[in-house]
Legacy VTK file of the C-alpha trace (Angstrom):
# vtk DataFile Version 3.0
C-alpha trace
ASCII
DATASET POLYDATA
POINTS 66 float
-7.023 -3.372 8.074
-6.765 -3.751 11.782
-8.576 -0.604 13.617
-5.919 1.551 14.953
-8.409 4.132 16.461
-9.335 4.647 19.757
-12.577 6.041 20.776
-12.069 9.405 21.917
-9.921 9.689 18.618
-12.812 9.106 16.584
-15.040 11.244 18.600
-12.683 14.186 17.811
-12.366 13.727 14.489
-15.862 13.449 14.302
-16.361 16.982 15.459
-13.275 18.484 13.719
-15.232 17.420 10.428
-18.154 19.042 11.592
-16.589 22.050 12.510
-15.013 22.400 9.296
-18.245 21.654 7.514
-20.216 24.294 9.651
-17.533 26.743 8.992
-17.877 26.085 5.043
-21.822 25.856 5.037
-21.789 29.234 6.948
-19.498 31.445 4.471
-17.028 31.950 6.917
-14.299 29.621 4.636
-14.846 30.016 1.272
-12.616 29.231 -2.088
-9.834 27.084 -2.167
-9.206 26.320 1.462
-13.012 25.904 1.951
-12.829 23.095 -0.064
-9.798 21.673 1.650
-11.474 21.991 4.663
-14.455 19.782 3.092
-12.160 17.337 2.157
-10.392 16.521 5.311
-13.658 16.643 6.887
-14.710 14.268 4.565
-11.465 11.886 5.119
-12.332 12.387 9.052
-15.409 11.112 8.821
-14.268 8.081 6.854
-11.484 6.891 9.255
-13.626 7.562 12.443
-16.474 5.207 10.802
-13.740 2.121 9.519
-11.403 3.492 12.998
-8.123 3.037 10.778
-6.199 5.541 9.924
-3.321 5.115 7.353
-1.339 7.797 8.427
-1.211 5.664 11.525
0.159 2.655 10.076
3.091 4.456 8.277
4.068 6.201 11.029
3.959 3.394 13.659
0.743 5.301 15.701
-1.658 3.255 17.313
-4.422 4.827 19.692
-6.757 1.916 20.567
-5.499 -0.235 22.980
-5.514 -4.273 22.580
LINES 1 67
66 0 1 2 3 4 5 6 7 8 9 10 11 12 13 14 15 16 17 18 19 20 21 22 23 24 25 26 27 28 29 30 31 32 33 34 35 36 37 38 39 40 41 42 43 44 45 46 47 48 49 50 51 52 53 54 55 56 57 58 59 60 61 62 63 64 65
């Protein structure tokens, strides 16, 4: 796996996961798509702390520069 992340995308997706998880923890998402929210959070997190992003790689997207 060869990052594909640059660091202002990682940043972002760093604070879209907490975002969503402040807006779960507070009540104001509940139910189903609270927990969606969680999840991408949680898959947010993960690709901004390896910096590779599958999603990426299938669609030819690469952020960080060589």
């Amino acid at each position: 796996m060869k990052p594909n992340m640059s660091s202002a995308d990682r940043i972002i997706r760093v604070i879209i996961a907490v975002i969503f998880a402040a807006l779960y923890l507070t009540g104001t998402v509940t139910g189903t798509l609270g927990l969606v929210l969680i999840v991408l959070g949680v898959v947010f997190l993960l690709t901004s702390l390896i910096s590779f992003c599958p999603l990426y790689t299938i669609f030819g997207i690469r952020t960080k520069k060589d």
